[in-house]
C-alpha positions as CSV (number, residue, x, y, z in Angstrom):
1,X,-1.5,-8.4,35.2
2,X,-2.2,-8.6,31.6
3,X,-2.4,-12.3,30.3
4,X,-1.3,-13.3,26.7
5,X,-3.8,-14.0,24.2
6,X,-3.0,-15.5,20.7
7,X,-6.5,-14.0,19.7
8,X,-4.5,-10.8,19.8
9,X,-1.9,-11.5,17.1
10,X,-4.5,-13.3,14.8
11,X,-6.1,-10.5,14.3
12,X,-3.6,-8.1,14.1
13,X,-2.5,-10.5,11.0
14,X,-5.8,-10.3,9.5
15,X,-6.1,-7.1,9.9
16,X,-2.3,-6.4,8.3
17,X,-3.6,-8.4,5.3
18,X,-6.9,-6.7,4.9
19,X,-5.2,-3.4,4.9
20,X,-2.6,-4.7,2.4
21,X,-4.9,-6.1,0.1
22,X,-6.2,-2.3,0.2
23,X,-3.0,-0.5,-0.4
24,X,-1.8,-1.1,-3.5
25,X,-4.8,0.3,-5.5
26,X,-4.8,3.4,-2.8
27,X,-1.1,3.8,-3.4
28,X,-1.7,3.5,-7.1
29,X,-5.1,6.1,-7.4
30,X,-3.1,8.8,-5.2
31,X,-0.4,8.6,-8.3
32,X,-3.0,9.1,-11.0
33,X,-4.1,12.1,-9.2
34,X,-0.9,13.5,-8.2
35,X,0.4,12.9,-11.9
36,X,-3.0,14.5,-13.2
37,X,-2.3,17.4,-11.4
38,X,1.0,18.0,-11.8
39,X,0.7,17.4,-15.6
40,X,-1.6,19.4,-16.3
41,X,-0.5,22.4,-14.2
42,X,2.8,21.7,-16.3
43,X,1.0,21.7,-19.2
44,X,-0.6,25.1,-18.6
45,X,2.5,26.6,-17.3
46,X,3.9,25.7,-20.5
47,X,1.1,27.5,-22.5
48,X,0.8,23.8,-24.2
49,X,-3.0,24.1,-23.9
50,X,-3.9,22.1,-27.0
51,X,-1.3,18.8,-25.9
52,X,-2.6,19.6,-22.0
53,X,-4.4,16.5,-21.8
54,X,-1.8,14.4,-23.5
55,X,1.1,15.7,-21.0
56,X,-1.3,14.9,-17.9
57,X,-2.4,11.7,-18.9
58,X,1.2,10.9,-19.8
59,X,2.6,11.9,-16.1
60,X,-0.8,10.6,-14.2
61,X,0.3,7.1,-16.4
62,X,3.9,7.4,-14.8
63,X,2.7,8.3,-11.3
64,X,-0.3,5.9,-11.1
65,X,2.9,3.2,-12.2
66,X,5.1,4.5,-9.4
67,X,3.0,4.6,-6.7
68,X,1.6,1.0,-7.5
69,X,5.5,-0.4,-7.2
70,X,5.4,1.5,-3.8
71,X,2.2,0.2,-3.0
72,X,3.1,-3.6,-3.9
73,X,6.4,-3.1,-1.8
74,X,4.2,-1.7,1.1
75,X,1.9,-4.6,1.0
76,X,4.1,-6.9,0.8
77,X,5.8,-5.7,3.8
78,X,2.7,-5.6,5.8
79,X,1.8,-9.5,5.0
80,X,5.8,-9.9,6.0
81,X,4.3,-8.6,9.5
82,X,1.5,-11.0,9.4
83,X,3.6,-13.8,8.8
84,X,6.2,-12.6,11.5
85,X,3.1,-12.5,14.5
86,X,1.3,-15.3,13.2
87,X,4.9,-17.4,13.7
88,X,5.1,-15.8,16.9
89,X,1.5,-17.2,17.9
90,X,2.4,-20.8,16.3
91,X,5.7,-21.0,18.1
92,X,4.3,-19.9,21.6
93,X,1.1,-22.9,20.8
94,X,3.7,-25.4,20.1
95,X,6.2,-24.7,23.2
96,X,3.3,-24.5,25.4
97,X,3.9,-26.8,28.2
98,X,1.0,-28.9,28.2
């Protein structure tokens, strides 16, 4: 029979956090590049070769803004985890019989 261990949810909140604090500029350089991309293969389908770089900086700008708001919401829903186990551990420590 498995046994419960607090150790267990500790670091499944650190590691929640670590991966959060990680997110939001993973979330945010997979925009750039999708926006990079899909501006500038815009611009060329366009035939606006000389304002190219403009359009792909311009969308890579809205991307890279976009996915950091959908990286900020995913962090903070993975510190919201955290904080969910780590009460978990703190309530099972305090009505512990002793």
């Amino acid at each position: 029979m498995v046994a419960y261990d607090s150790k267990v949810l500790y670091e499944f909140a650190d590691r929640l956090y670590k991966q959060a604090s990680r997110i939001v500029l993973s979330y945010t350089i997979a925009g750039v590049v999708i926006g990079l991309m899909l501006g500038g293969g815009a611009a060329v389908a366009a035939e606006a070769r000389d304002s190219a770089w403009v359009v792909a900086i311009v969308v890579a700008v809205l991307f890279g803004a976009a996915g950091f708001s959908m990286g900020q919401e995913k962090a903070f829903s993975l510190r919201l985890q955290a904080q969910t186990a780590l009460c978990h551990a703190k309530i099972e420590e305090n009505t512990r019989p002793r």
